[in-house]
C-alpha positions in Angstrom: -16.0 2.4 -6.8 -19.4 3.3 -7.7 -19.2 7.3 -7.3 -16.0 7.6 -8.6 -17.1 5.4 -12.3 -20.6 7.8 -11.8 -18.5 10.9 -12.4 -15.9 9.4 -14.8 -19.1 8.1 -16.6 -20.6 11.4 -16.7 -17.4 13.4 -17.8 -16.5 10.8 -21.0 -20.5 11.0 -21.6 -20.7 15.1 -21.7 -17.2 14.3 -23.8 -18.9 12.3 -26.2 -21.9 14.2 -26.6 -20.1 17.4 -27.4 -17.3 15.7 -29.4 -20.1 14.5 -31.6 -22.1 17.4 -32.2 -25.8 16.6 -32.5 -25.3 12.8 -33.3 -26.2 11.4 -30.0 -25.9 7.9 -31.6 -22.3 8.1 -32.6 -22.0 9.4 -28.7 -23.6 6.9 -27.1 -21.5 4.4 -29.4 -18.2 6.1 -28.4 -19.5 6.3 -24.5 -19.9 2.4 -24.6 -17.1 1.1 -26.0 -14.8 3.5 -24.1 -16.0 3.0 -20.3 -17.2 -0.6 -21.1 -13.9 -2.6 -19.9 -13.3 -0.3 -17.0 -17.0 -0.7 -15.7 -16.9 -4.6 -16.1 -13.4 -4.2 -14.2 -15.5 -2.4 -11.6 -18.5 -4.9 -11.6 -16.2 -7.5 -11.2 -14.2 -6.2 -8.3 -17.9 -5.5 -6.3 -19.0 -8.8 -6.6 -18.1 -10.2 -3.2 -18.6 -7.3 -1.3 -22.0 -8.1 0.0 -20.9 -10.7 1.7 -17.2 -9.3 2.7 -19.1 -6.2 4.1 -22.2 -7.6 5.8 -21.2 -11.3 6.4 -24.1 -14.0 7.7 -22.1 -15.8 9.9 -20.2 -15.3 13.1 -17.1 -16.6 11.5 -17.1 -14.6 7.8 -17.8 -11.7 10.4 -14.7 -12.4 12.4 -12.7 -13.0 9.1 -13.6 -9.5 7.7 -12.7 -7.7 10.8 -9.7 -9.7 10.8 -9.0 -8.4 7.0 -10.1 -5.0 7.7 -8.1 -4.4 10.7 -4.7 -6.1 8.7 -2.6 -3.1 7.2 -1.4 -5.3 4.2 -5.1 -6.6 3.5 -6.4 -2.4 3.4 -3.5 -2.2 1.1 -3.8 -4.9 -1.1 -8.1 -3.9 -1.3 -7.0 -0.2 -1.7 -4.3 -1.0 -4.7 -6.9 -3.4 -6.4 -8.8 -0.5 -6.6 -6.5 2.0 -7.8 -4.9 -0.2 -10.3 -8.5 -0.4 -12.0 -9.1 3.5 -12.2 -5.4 3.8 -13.3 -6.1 1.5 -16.4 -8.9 4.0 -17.2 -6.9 6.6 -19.6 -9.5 9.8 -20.1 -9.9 12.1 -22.6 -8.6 15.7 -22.6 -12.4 16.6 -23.7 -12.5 20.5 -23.1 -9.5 20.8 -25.7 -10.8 18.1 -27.8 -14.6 19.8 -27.7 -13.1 23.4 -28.2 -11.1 22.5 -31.5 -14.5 20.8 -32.5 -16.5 23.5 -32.5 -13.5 25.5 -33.9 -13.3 23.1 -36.9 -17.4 23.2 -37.5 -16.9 27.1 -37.8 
């Protein structure tokens, strides 16, 4: 999930920066406390995948290829993931940003 929370994370940032004008504070503030619970989510969901994708024994290595060749195991890895992102709830930051700038004129 790391490239997908990189772009989310860069979208919400470029969000918050223009929604807040030249107060990069106030931004950074927003930034946090928006993607915070979604990256923990994230963080939490990657912990064992070092040792699910490059196990150190003959066994763990049977038991992920096992996992990884089960449909309902893809599936149930595949909707952990999607059920994370789909908590994730983004901005509509072009309109937002526009009627921003609108309002500061």
């Amino acid at each position: 999930m790391g490239t997908g929370s990189a772009v989310i994370g860069a979208y919400v940032l470029a969000g918050e920066l223009a929604l807040a004008g030249d107060d990069h504070r106030t931004a950074f503030a927003r930034y946090e406390d928006r993607l915070r619970p979604y990256v923990t989510q994230c963080q939490e969901g990657g912990r064992g995948a070092g040792a699910f994708l490059a196990p150190a024994t003959r066994d763990a290595l049977d038991a992920r290829n096992a996992a990884l060749n089960s449909p309902s195991a893809v599936a149930a890895m595949l909707q952990q993931g999607h059920d994370i992102s789909a908590a994730l709830a983004l901005e509509d930051y072009p309109a937002r940003s526009a009627a921003a700038v609108r309002a500061r004129w």
